[in-house]
C-alpha positions in Angstrom: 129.8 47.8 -174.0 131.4 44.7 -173.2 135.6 43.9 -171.9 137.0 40.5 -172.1 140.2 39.9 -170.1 143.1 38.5 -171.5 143.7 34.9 -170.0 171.5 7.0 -128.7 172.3 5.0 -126.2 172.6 7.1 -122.6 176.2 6.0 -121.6 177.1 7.7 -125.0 175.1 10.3 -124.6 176.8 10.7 -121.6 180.3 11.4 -122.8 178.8 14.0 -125.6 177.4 16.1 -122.7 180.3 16.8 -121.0 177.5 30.1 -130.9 175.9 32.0 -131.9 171.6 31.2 -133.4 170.2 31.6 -136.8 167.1 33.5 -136.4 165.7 33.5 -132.5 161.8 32.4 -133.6 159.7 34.3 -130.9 156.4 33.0 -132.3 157.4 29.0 -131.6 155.9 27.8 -128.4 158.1 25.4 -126.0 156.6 23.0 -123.6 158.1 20.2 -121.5 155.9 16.6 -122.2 153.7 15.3 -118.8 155.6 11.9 -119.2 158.8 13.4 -118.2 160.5 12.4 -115.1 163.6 12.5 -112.7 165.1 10.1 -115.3 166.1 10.6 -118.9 164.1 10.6 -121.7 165.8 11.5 -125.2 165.4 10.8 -129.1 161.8 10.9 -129.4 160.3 9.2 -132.9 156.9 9.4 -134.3 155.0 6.4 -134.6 151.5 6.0 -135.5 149.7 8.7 -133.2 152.2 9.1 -130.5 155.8 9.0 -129.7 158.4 6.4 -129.2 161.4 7.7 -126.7 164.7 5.8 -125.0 164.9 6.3 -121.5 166.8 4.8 -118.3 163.6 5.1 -116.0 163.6 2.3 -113.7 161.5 -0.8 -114.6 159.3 -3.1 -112.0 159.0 -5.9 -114.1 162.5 -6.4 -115.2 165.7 -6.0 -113.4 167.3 -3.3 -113.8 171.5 -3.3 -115.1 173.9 -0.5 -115.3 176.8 0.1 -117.6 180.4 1.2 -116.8 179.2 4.5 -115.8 176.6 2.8 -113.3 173.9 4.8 -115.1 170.7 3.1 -115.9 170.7 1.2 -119.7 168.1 3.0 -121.9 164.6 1.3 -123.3 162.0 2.0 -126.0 158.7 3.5 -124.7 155.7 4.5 -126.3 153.1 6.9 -125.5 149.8 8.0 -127.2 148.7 11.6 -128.2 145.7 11.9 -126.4 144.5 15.5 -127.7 147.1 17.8 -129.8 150.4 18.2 -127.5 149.1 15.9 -124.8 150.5 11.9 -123.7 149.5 9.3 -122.0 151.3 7.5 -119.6 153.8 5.7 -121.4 154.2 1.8 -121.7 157.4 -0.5 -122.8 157.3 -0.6 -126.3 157.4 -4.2 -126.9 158.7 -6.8 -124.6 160.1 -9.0 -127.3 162.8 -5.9 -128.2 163.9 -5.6 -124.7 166.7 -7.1 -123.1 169.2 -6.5 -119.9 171.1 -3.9 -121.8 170.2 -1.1 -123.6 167.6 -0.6 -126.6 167.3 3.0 -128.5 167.2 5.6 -130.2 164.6 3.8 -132.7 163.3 4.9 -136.1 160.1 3.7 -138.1 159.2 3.0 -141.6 156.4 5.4 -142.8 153.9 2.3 -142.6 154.9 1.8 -139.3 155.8 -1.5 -140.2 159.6 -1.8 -139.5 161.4 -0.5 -136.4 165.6 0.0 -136.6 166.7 0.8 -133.2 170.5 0.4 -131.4 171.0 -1.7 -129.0 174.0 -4.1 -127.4 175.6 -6.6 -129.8 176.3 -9.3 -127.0 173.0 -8.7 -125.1 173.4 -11.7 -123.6 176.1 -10.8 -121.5 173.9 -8.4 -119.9 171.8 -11.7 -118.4 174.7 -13.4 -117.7 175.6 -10.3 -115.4 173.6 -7.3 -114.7 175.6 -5.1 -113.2 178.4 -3.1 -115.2 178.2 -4.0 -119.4 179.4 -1.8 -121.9 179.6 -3.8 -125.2 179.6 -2.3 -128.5 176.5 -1.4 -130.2 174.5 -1.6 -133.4 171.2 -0.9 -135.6 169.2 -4.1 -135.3 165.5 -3.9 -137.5 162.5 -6.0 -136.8 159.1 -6.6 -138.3 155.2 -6.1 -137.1 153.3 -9.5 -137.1 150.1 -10.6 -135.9 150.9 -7.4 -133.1 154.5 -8.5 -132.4 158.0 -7.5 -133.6 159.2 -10.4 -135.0 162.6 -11.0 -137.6 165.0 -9.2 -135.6 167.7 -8.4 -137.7 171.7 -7.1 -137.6 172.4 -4.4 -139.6 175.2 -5.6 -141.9 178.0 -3.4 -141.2 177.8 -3.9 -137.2 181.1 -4.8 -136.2 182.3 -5.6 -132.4 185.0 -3.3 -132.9 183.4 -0.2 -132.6 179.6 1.3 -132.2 177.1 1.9 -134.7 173.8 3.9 -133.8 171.3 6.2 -134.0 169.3 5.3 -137.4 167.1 6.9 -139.2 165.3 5.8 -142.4 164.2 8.2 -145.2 160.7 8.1 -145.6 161.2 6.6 -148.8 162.7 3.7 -147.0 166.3 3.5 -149.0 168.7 5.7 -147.1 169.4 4.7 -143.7 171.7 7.5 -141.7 173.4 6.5 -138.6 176.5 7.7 -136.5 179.9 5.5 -136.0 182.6 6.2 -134.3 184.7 3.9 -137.2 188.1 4.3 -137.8 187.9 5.7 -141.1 185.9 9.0 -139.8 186.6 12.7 -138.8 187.1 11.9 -135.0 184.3 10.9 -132.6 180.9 9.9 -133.8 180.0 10.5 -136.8 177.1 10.8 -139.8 177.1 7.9 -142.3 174.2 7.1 -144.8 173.8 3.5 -146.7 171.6 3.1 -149.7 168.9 0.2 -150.7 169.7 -1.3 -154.1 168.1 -4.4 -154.6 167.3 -5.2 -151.2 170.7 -5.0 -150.2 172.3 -1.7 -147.8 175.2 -0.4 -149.9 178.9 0.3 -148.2 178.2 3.0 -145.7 179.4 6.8 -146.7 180.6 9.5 -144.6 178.8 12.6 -145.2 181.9 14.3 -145.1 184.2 17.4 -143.5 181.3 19.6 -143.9 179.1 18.2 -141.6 181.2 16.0 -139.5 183.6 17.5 -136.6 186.9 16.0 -134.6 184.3 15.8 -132.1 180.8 14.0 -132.2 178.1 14.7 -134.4 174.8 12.7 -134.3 171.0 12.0 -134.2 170.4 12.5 -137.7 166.8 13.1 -138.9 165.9 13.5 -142.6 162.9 15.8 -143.4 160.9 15.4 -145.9 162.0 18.7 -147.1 165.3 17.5 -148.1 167.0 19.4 -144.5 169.0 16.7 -142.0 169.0 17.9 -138.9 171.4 16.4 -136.3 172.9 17.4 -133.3 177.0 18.4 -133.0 179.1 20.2 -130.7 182.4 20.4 -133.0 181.0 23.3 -134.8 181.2 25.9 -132.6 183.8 26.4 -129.6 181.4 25.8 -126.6 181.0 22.2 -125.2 177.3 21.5 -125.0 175.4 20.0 -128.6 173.4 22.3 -130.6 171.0 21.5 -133.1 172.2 22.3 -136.9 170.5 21.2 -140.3 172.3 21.0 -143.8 170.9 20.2 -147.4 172.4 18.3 -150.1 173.6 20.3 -153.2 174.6 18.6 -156.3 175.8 15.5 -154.3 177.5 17.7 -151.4 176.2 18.3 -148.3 176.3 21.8 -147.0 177.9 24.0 -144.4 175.6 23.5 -141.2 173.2 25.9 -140.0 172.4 26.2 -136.3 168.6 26.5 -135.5 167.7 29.6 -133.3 165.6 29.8 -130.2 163.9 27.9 -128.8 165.5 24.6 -130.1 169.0 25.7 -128.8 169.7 26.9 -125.2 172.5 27.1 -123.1 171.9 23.5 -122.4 172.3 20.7 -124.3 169.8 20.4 -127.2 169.8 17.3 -129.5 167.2 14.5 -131.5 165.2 17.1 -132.8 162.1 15.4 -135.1 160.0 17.6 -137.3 156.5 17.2 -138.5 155.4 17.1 -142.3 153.9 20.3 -142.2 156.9 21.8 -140.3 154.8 23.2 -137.4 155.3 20.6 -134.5 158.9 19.4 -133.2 159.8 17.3 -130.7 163.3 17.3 -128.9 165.4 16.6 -125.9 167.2 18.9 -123.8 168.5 19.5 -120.1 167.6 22.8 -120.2 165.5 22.2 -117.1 168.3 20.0 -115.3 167.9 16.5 -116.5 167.2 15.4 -120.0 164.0 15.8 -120.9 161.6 15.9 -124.0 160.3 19.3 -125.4 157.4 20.1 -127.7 158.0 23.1 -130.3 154.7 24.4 -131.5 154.1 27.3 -134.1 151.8 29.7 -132.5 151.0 30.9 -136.0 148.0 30.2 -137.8 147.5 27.1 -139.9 147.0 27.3 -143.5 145.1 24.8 -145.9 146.4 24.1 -149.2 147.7 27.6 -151.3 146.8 28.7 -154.6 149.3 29.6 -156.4 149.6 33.2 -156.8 147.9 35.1 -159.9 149.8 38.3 -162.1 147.6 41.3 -162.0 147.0 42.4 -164.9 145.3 45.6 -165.9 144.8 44.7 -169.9 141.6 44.5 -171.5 139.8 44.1 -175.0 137.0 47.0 -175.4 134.5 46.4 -178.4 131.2 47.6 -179.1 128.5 44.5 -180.2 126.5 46.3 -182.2 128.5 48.8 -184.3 130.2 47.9 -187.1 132.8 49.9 -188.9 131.3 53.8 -190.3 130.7 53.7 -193.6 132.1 57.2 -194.5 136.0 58.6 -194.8 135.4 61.4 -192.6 134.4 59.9 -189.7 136.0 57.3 -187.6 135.7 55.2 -184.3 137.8 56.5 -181.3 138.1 55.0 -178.0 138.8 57.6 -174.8 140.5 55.1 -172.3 139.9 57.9 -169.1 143.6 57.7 -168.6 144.9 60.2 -171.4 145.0 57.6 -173.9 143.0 58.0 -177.2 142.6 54.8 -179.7 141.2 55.2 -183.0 139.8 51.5 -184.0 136.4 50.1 -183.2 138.0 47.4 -181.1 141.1 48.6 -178.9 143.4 46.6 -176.4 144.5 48.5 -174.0 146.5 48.0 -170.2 145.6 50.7 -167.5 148.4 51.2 -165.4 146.9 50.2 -162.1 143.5 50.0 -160.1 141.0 52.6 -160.6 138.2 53.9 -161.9 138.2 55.0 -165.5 135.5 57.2 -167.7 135.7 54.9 -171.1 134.1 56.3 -173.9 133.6 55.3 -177.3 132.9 58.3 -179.7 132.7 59.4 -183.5 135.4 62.1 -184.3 135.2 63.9 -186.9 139.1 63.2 -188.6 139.1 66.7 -190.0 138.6 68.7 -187.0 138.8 65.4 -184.0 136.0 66.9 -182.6 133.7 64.5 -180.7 130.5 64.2 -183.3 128.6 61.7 -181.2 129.3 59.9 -177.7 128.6 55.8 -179.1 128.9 54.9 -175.4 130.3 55.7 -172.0 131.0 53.8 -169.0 132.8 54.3 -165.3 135.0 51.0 -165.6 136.5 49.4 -162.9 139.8 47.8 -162.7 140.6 45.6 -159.6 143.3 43.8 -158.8 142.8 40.2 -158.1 141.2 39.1 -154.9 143.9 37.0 -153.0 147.1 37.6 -150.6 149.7 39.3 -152.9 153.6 38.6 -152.2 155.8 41.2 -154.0 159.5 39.6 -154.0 162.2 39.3 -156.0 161.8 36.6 -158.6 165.5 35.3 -157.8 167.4 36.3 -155.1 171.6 35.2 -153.9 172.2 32.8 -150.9 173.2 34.8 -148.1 171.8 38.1 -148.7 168.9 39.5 -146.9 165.7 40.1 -148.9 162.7 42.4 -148.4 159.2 41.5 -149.0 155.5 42.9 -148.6 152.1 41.9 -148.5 151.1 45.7 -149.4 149.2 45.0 -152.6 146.6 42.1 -151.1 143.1 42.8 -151.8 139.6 41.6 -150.8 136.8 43.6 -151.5 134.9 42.7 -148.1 137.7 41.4 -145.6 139.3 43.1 -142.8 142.5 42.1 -142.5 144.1 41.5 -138.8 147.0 39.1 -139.6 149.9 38.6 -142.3 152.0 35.8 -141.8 154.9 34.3 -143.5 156.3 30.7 -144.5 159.6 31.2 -145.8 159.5 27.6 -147.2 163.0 26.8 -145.6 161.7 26.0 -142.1 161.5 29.8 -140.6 158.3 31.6 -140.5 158.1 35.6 -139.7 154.5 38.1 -139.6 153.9 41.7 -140.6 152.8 43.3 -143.4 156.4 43.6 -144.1 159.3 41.0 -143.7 163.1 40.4 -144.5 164.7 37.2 -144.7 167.8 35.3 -145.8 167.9 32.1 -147.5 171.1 30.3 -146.4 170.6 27.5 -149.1 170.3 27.8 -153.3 167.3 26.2 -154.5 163.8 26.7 -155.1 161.5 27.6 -152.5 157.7 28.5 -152.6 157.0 31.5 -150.2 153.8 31.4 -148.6 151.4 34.5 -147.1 148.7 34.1 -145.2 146.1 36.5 -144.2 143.5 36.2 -141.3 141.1 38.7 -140.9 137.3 39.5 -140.3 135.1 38.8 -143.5 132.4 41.8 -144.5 128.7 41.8 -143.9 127.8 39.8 -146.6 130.3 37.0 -145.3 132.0 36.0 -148.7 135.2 36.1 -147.8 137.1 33.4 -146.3 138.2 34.5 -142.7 141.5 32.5 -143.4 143.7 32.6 -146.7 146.7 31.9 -148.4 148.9 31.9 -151.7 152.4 31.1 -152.4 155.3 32.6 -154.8 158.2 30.4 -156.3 161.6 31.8 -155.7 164.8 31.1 -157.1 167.8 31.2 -155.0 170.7 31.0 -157.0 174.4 30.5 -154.7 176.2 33.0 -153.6 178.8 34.5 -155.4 182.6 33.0 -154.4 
């Protein structure tokens, strides 16, 4: 028988830090960097295979000014990740970016190769006096040559009459965000965001009501997701900045979402940056007293790439090589499926309606009486579902309203599973067999279910495993 399946600069900083969460993550890990000290270290960026962070730590080998508030201007340091979640002491970026006044927050190119960073228009009053400057700031950029940054360049809309700040480029290098406090916005600082055509930066656009508040709203950071995430506190009533994230829809950006704990604390919380894989996040806070830089690690395991999940699907095509069709009218072929079902051809499709074990037969019946006059063939077949982690979900689901799902129907023949665990695809993770969730945004989204669990004797299964499920999540009706 045979089957065949079917086929920022600090003194502005300074004046911002004078709700309620979406979804408190318990399984994120929170851990204040070894480089922090008494000072302030903020707006951390990745470059290369370590951090670059602003602080007003006091330098040895250059004088140190203050501004109006007699706080401590800001530079760029780096430091190197030594082993996963650990720095090394950090070092002065570059001596050819720092002046008496104040450098960062910085940015990178995804080669590396260009730096945008804020600093003081008029540093030169700052050596022409060192104690007490407070010009106006803007987004310079500069290039890596022969080990130096070299070509230190304005940004074209800086302007002496008021500040411009806090870049960051899109890792396709042609959107640069920054905050402004320009005339023509909401009311403190605001989010802006310039284009590349033709090597040129475009008139800079406000990003509109939605996301920017009376009061100040800054440090944006685009994921490569699609999410910005930027720090405000003119969406909710209390005084300290949270950490929100929005998406673009059809040319709008979105209402913001606050993140849940741990990124936001009754403390200020603000410069979040988010790895690729959206496991690993840096921020500042002064959760612990002064500003300092966190580390946000998923405790969860990590997946390798997903396979795409597979339809079960319980139909098959039963023939029998060797007999052809009975020569005779009073006799005929008839397949006993084990299920109830009864198909009189000599080839038979048929779909079970689940798993199981089934007694197939193929007999001759006579057609007069349908008695059995000879069993052809017989045969306990099996019908399995499809080894891999199974995600039963709702194909399309509305923004806004909770969803169920469940990892009930996985199946491996020789694993013992110990672990579910969830990727929502939206930045939030959950585990459990079972799992609700709302998606806030319309769009597509590919959920993800991993499994970890203890493979049989024979050792054939992976230990580890995943698949994913597209969604569609259409917007909620008005």
């Amino acid at each position: 028988m045979m089957s065949t399946r079917r086929i920022l600069l600090l003194s502005v900083i300074l004046t911002f830090l004078t709700g309620t969460f979406l979804h408190a993550q318990s399984y994120i890990e929170t851990s204040r960097l070894s480089f922090n000290t008494s000072s302030r270290e903020m707006a951390p960026a990745f470059y290369k295979n370590g951090l670059v962070f602003c602080s007003d730590r006091k330098r040895d080998v250059v004088p140190s000014n203050v501004d109006l508030n007699n706080n401590q201007f800001t530079n760029l340091y780096r430091s190197e990740q030594k082993k996963p979640g650990k720095y090394d002491n950090p070092g002065l970026l570059s001596r050819e970016l720092t002046t008496f006044l104040h450098e960062g927050p910085a940015c990178f190119s995804r080669n590396g190769n260009t730096i945008y960073f804020t600093r003081n228009i008029d540093v030169s009053s700052g050596k022409r006096n060192r104690q007490r400057q407070d010009t106006a700031f803007g987004i310079y950029s500069a290039t890596m040559m022969n080990g130096q940054w070299s070509s230190i360049t304005p940004f074209k809309f800086n302007s002496p009459a008021y500040n411009t700040g806090y870049p960051y480029i899109s890792d396709d290098g042609n959107m640069l965000f920054f905050c402004s406090n320009r005339e023509d916005g909401y009311g403190g600082y605001d989010i802006y965001v310039s284009s590349r055509e033709n090597g040129n930066w475009t008139q800079p656009k406000n990003l509109g009501e939605n996301v920017n508040t009376p009061a100040n709203d800054v440090f944006p950071f685009l994921h490569g997701s699609g999410r910005l995430y930027f720090a405000s506190r003119g969406h909710k009533q209390r005084s300290d900045l949270d950490i929100y994230y929005t998406v673009n829809l059809d040319g709008v950006w979105q209402k913001p979402l606050p993140l849940g704990e741990p990124y936001n604390s009754p403390g200020n919380d603000y410069s979040l940056i988010l790895n690729s894989s959206q496991d690993t996040a840096y921020f500042a806070s002064d959760r612990s007293g002064s500003a300092d830089i966190f580390m946000a690690h998923s405790a969860m395991p990590v997946f390798g790439a997903c396979k795409q999940q597979e339809e079960n699907d319980y139909c098959y095509v039963f023939y029998e090589p060797n007999n052809n069709e009975l020569d005779t009218t009073a006799f005929a072929y008839e397949w006993d499926m084990g299920d109830g079902t009864k198909i009189r051809k000599l080839k038979a499709e048929h779909c079970f309606s689940g798993p199981g074990t089934y007694l197939v037969q193929l007999n001759v019946v006579d057609k007069i009486t349908k008695e059995v006059a000879l069993n052809q063939a017989s045969d306990n077949f099996l019908v399995e579902d499809i080894e891999q982690p199974f995600i039963t979900a709702p194909d399309t689901v509305i923004s806004g309203k909770e969803m169920g799902i469940s990892g009930h129907k996985t199946f491996f023949k020789s694993l013992k599973i110990n672990g579910y665990y969830w990727d929502f695809g939206d930045g939030y993770r959950s585990s459990g067999m079972e799992a609700r969730h709302t998606f806030q945004y319309p769009g597509v989204y590919d959920l993800q279910l991993g499994i970890t669990g203890e493979p049989g004797e024979s050792g054939e299964n992976p230990a580890k495993v995943c698949s994913t499920r597209r969604i569609i999540v259409l917007p909620r009706e008005e």
